[in-house]
C-alpha positions in Angstrom: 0.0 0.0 0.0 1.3 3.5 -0.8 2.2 5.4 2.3 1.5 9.2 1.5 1.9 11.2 4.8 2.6 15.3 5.3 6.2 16.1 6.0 4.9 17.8 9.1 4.7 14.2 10.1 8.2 13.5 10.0 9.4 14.6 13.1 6.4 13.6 15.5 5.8 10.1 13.5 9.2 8.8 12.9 9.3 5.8 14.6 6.1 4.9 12.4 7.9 6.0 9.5 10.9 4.3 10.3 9.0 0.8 10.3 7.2 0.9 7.1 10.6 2.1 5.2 12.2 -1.0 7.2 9.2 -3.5 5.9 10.3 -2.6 2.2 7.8 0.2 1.1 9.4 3.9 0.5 7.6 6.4 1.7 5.7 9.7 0.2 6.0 13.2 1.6 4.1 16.0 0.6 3.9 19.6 1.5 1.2 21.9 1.2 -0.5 19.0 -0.7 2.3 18.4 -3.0 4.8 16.1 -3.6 7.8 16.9 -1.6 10.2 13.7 -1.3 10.7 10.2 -0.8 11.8 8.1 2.1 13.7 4.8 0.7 15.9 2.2 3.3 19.6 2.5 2.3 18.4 -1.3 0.2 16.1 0.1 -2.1 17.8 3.3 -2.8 20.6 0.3 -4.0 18.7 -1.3 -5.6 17.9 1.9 -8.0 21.3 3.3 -8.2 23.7 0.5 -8.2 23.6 -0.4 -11.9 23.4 3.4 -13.0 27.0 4.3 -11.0 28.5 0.6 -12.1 27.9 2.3 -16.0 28.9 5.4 -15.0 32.3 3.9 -14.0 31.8 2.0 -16.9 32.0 5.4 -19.1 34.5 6.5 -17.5 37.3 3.8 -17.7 36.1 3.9 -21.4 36.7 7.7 -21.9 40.3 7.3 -20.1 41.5 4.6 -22.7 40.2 6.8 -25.7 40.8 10.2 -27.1 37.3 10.4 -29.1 35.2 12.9 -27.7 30.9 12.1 -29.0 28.5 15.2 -29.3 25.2 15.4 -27.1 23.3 14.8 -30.6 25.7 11.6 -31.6 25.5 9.9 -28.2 21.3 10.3 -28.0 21.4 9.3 -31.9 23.0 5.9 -31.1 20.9 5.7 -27.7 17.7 6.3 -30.1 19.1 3.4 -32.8 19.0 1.1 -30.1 23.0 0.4 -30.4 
């Protein structure tokens, strides 16, 4: 179930908060009605960014060991081919 509390909450409910982040599910916060953040556990914030910075390094031992240098409009042309 999506948790959706106020960030007002965060300070008087964070025990509460602290358990359903622990039991998996991240947590919404709004203010003044609006989407303000999100509270993940250290895991699922891992889970999202692992693979993204293990690229990035990727990129970056690949840019080291070459001198050619790709335009904005030649890398999102290959990323829109699909190679």
């Amino acid at each position: 179930m999506i948790q959706i509390k106020p960030i007002s909450e965060l300070c008087d409910n964070l025990p509460e908060i602290e358990k359903i982040v622990d039991a998996g599910s991240p947590v919404y916060l709004t203010k003044n009605g609006y989407g303000a953040m999100v509270i993940l556990s250290l895991e699922q914030y891992a889970e999202l960014t692992d693979e993204i910075e293990f690229k990035l390094d990727e990129a970056d031992k690949a840019a080291a060991l070459s001198d050619r240098r790709m335009t904005h409009d030649e890398v999102f042309a290959k990323y829109k081919s699909g190679v």
